[in-house]
C-alpha atoms as a printed R data frame, in Angstrom:
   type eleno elety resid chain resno       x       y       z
1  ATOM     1    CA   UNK     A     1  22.792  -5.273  10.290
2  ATOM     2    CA   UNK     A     2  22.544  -2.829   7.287
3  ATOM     3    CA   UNK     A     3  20.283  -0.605   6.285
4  ATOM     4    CA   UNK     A     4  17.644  -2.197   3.986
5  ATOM     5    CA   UNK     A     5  17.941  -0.648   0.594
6  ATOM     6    CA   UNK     A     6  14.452  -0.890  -0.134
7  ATOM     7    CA   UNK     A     7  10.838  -0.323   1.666
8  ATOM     8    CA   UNK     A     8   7.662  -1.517   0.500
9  ATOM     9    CA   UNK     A     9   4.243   0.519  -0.115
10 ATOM    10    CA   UNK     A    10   0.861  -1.735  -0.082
11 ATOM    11    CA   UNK     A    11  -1.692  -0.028  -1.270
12 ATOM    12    CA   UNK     A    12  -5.934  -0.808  -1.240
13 ATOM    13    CA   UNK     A    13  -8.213   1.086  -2.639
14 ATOM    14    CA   UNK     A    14 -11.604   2.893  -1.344
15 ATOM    15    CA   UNK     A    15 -15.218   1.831  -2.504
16 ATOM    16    CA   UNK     A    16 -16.366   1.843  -5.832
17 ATOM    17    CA   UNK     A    17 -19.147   0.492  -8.101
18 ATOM    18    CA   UNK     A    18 -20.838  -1.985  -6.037
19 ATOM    19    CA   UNK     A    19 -18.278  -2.506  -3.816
20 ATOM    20    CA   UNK     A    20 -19.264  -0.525  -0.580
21 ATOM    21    CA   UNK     A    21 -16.502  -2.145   2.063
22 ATOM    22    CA   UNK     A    22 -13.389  -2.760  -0.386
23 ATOM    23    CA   UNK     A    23 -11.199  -5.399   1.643
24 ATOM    24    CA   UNK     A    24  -8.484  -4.336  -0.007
25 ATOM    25    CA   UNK     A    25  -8.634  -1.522   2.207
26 ATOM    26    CA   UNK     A    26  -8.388  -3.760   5.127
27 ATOM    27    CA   UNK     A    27  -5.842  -5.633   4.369
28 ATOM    28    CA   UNK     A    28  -3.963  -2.996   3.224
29 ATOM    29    CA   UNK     A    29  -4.206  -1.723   6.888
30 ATOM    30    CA   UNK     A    30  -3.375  -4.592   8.538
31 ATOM    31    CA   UNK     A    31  -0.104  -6.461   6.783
32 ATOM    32    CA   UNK     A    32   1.611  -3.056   7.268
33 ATOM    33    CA   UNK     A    33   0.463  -2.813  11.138
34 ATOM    34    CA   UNK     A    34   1.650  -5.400  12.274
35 ATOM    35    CA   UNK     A    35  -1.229  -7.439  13.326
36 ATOM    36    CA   UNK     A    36  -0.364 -10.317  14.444
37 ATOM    37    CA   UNK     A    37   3.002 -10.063  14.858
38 ATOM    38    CA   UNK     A    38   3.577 -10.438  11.333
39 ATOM    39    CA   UNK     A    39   7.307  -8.512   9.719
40 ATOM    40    CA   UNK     A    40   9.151  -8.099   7.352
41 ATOM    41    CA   UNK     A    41  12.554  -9.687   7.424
42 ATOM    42    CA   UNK     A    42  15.699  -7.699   7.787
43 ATOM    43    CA   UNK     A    43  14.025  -5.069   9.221
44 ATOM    44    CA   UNK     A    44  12.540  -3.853   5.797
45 ATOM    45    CA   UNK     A    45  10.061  -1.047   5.843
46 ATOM    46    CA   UNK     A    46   6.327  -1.513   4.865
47 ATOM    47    CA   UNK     A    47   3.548   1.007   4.686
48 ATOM    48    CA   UNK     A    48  -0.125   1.017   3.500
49 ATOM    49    CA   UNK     A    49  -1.877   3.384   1.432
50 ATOM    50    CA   UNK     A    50  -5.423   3.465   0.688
51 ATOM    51    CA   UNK     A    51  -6.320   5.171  -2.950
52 ATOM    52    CA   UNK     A    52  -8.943   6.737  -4.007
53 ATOM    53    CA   UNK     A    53 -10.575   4.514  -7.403
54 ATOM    54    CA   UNK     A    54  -9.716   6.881  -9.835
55 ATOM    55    CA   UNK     A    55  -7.170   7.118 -12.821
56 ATOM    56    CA   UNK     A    56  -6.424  10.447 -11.649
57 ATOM    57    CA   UNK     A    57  -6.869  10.402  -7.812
58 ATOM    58    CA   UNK     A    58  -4.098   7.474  -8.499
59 ATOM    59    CA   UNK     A    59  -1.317   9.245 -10.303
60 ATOM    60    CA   UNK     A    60  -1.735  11.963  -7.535
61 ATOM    61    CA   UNK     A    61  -1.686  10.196  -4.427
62 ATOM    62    CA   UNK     A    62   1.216   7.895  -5.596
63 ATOM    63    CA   UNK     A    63   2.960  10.919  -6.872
64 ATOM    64    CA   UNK     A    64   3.061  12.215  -3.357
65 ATOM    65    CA   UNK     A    65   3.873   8.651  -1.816
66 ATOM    66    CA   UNK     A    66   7.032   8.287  -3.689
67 ATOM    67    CA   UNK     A    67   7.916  12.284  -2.920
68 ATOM    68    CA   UNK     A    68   7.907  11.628   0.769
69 ATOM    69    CA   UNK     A    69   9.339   8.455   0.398
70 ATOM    70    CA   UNK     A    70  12.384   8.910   2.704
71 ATOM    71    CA   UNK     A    71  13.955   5.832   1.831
72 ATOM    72    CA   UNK     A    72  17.675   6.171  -0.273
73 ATOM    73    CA   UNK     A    73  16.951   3.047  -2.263
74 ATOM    74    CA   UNK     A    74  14.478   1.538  -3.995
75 ATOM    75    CA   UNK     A    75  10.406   1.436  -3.332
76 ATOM    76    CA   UNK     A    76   8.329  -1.731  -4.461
77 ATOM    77    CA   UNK     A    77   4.287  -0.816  -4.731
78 ATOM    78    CA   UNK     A    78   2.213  -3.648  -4.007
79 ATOM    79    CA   UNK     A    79  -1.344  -2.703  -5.558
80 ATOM    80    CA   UNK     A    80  -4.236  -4.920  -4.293
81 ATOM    81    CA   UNK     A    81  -7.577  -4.838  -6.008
82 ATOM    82    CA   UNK     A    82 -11.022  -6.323  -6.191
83 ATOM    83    CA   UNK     A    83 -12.719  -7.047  -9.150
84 ATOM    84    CA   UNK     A    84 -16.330  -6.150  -9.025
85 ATOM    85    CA   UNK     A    85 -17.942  -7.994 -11.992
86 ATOM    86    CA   UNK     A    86 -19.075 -10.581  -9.252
């Protein structure tokens, strides 16, 4: 089987505004675990990432996800959110 040209990087995000357990977070966590046996086809990688709410703290933190990013091909950023305006 060949190498998958891509990974994938889902990312949650911390607390903010009212929002004291973000289950972004969570989930984040758990798709790229594993957790119940759930994959990725093909062998495809998939990490998790949990930012910071921040314009700033953002642009850093995915700056240095994509600069250790091993992978040779391409990286797709899934970006979960919550919005807090209840």
């Amino acid at each position: 089987m060949a190498t998958p040209s891509c990974s994938i990087v889902v990312t949650g995000f911390g607390p903010f505004a009212d929002v004291e357990e973000n289950p972004t977070d969570w989930l984040a966590r758990e798709l790229a675990s594993g957790a119940d046996g759930w994959r990725l086809p093909h062998g495809v990688p998939l990490r998790s990432a949990v930012l910071e709410v921040s314009t700033e703290d953002v642009d850093a933190q995915l700056q240095r996800l994509h600069s250790g990013d091993d992978s040779s091909g391409c990286v797709i950023y899934v970006h979960l959110g919550v919005d807090a305006r209840g």
